[in-house]
N, C-alpha and C positions, 0 to 999 in steps of 0.2 A: 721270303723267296720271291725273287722276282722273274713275270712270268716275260718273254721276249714277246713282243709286236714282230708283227710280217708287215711290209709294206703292198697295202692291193693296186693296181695300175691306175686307178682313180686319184691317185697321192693321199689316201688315206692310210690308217695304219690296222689292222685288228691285234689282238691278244691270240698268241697262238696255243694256249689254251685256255679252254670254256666250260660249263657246266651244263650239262644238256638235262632239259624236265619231261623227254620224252615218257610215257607211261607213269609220273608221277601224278597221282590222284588229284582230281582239283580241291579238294577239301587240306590236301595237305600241301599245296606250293608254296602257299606263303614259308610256313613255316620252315621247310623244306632249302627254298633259296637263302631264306637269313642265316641258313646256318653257313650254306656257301661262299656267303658275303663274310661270314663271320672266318670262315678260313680261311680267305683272301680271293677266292677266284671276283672276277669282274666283267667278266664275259657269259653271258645268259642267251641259252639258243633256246626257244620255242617255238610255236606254231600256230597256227588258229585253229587245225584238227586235231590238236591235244588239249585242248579245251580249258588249260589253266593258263592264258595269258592273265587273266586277273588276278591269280594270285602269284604271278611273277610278279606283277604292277603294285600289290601292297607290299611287297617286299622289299621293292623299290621306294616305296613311298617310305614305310619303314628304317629303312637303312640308315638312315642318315648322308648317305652316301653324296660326292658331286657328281651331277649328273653327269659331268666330262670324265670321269674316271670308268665309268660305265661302257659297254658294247653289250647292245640288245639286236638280238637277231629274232625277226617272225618270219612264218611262211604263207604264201598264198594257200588257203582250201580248194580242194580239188572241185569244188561247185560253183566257182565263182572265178572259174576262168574267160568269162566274157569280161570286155573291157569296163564297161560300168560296172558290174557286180565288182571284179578285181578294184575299183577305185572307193567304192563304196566300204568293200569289206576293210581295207587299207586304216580307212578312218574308223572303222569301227575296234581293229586291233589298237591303235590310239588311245582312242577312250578308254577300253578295256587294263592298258600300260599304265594308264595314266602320263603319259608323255605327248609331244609337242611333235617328234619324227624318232622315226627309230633308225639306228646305224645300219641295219644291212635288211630289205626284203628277197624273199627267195620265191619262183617257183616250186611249189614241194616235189610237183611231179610233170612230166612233158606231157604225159594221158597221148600220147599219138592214135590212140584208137577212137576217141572222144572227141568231140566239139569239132568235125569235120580233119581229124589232123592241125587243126589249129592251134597254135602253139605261140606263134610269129606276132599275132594283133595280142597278143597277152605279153608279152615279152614287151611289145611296143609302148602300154600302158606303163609296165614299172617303171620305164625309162621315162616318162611323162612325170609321173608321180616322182621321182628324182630332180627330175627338172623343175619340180613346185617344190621342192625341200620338205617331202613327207618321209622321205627316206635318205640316207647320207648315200645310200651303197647299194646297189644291184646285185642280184647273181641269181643262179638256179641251184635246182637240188636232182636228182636223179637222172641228170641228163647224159644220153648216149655221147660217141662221138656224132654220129650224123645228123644228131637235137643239136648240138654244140653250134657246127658247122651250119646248119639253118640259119639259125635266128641272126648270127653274126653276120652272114653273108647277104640276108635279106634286110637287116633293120644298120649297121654297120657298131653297131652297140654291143661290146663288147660284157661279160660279166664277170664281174669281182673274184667271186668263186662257184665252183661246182662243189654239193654236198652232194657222198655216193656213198652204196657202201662199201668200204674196205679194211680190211683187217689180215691177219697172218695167212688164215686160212684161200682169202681171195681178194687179192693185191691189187685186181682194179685196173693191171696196166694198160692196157690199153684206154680207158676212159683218162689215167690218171697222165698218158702222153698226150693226146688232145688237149685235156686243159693245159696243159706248159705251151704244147703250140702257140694256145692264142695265149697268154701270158697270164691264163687263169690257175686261180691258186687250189687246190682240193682239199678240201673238209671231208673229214673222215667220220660216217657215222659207224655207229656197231662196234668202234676199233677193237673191243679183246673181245668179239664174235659172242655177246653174248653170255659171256663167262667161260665160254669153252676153252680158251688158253689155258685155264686154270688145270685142265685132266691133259694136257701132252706135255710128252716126255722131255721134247726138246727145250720147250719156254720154261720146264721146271728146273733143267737142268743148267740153262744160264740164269735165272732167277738164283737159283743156289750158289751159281758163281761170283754174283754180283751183290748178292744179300739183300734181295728185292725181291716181290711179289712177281708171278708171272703177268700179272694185270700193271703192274709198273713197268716190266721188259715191253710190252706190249707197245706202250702208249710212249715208251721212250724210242721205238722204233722207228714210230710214226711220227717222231717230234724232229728223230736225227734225218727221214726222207725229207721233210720240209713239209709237211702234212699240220693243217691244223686239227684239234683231234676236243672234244667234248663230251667228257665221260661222264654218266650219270649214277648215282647213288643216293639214296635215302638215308645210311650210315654216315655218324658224322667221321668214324675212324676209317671208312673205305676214301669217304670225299678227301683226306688229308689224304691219305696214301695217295689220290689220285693226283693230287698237288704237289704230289715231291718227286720231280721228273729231273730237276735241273741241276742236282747234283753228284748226280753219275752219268756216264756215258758206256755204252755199248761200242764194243770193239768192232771192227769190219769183218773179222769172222764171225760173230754173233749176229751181227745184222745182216750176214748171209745165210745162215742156218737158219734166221727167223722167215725169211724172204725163202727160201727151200721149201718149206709148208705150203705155200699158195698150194691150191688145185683147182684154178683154174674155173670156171663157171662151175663145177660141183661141189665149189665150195662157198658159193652163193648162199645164202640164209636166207633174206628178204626177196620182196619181188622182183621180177625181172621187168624191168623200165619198158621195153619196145613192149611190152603186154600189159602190163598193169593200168585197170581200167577203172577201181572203185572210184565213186562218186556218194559220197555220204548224202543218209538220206534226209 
């Protein structure tokens, strides 16, 4: 099954779906992504505050894989948003890959409360480090509309994509109209909330219609908005399920009923970006 490329405004392309190792144990990534690789995904999001970019990296190593079939995504640590620590951590995520530059770096989080509201000389750095070819691809991750509209309007550097969260329950639009504004593309974390798709009535009742999981309605939702979307699972029979998008499609009344669900900020899960301040210790 083959998975569709999106083209990002840089004239790069990503895989519009990925496998995400958020909360996967670092003792178990290695093994974990082999198996991912092993059922074709090709696209690997991690972080540097989930702490298993190493055992992404022997996974990689492992694979056998070319390294051009690959899209590895990391993120900045929320600790190391001054410009040197961000350049420093950069090459240490590297090492860690075992690679030479990774396809996409993110801000994980804008922290607007932190580092004076500084956000704008952090931003400036990834674009540095793109311009030394440590990274193919820039972008952020939790960014408001008015994080967005910053950093563009101050640094004129535009980002690949916004990672946010969104799922049925909270759709995101308005963050998810900003990124199209500036021609940024939205990565969806959370996409089936968590497993919660799994207990409403609605996604069970086109899941039944279409002969698919509600966790498949989900994630083909998000496939038919134009969302790129990186589901995680430690099951090898979830991981396949989550890989077989691309041969049904969701009719526009279904992918209205699933878009009906949103509620709006109360159906928020994760933190909310203009306050979220952690800084690991």
């Amino acid at each position: 099954m083959t998975v569709p490329n999106l083209t990002l405004h840089d004239g790069t392309s990503i895989p519009q779906l990925g496998f995400g190792v958020f909360q996967v144990p670092p003792e178990e990534t290695a093994a974990t992504v082999r198996t991912a690789f092993e059922v074709g995904y090709r696209h690997i999001d991690t972080a540097q505050m989930y702490q298993n970019e190493e055992g992404v990296g022997t996974a990689i190593k492992d694979s056998g894989l070319d390294r051009g079939d690959l899209y590895i995504t990391t993120k900045l640590n929320n600790g190391f948003h001054r410009p040197d620590d961000a350049r420093r951590s950069l090459e240490k995520s590297l090492s860690r890959l075992g690679l030479d530059q990774v396809d996409l770096f993110l801000i994980h989080w804008p922290l607007p409360t932190q580092y004076d509201g500084d956000f704008v000389s952090t931003w400036e750095t990834l674009a540095a480090l793109q311009a030394e070819g440590r990274t193919r691809s820039i972008g952020v991750s939790n960014f408001q509309p008015d994080h967005l509209d910053e950093i563009v309007s101050k640094t004129g550097v535009v980002p690949v994509v916004n990672q946010v969260e969104v799922h049925p329950f909270f759709a995101n639009e308005a963050v998810r109209a900003a990124n199209a504004r500036h021609g940024v593309l939205t990565e969806a974390w959370s996409p089936i909330a968590q497993g919660k798709v799994h207990d409403d009535d609605v996604m069970g009742e086109i899941a039944a219609l279409v002969g698919r999981s509600p966790a498949q309605v989900a994630l083909r939702w998000h496939l038919q908005r134009g969302d790129i979307v990186f589901p995680k699972s430690m099951h090898r029979e979830r991981m396949q399920q989550n890989f077989e998008l691309f041969d049904f499609e969701l009719s526009h009344e279904q992918m209205a009923s699933v878009s009906a669900l949103d509620l709006g900020e109360a159906g928020r899960m994760g933190p909310n970006p203009d306050e979220f301040d952690w800084i690991p210790a």
